[in-house]
Residue, then its C-alpha position, 0 to 999 in steps of 0.5 A: x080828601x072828603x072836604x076836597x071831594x065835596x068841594x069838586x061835587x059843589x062846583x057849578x062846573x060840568x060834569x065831566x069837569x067834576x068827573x076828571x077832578x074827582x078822577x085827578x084827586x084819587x090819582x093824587x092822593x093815592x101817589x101822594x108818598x112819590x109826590x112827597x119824595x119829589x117835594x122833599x128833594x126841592x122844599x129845602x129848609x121845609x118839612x113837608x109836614x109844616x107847610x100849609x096844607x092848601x100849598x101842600x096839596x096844590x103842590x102833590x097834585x102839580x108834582x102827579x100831573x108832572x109825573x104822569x106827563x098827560x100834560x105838559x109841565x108849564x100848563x101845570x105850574x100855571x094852573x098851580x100857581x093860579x090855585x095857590x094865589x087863590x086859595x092860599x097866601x100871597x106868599x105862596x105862588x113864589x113858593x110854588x113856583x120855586x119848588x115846582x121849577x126844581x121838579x120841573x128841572x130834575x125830571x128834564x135833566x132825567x129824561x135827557x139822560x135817559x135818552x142819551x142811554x144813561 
């Protein structure tokens, strides 16, 4: 989390970009479990443990967004996918992509329930 705290503090970016990424990774790694959970259900075949922490963490940070609905699902997978192709294999975004489509789809599935009163 440090790493990733100097790294925000280094950009060149506004301050109140700084701000809300600094504010977004708190938010994240403190839900990392529930995250995790949400990752576990859709990572077939893959502990969370061996993947690479780069997508890892690209995917705990899509899945809290998600979750927390501040913005909508597509705009997050976009925004994962454009961190995944830079920063991670070439891989990657298909991985991503695939994972949080699953999460994507189960919490539509959920809230369609929810609504119908089930």
């Amino acid at each position: 989390m440090e790493l990733a705290a100097l790294f925000i503090t280094d950009s060149r970016e506004p301050p109140e970009t700084i701000a809300a990424a600094g504010d977004l990774l708190r938010r994240a790694y403190a839900a990392r479990e529930q995250c995790d959970q949400w990752l576990a259900r859709h990572a077939r075949h893959w502990e969370l443990e061996r993947l690479a922490l780069v997508d890892r963490n690209i995917l705990r940070l899509a899945v809290h967004e998600m979750v927390s609905g501040k913005t909508p699902a597509k705009v997050v997978i976009t925004e994962a996918l454009r961190l995944a192709q830079e920063f991670s294999t070439a891989e990657s975004p298909r991985f991503v992509n695939g994972i949080l489509d699953a999460v994507y789809k189960e919490m539509q599935a959920a809230t369609k329930t929810e609504a119908e009163g089930g």
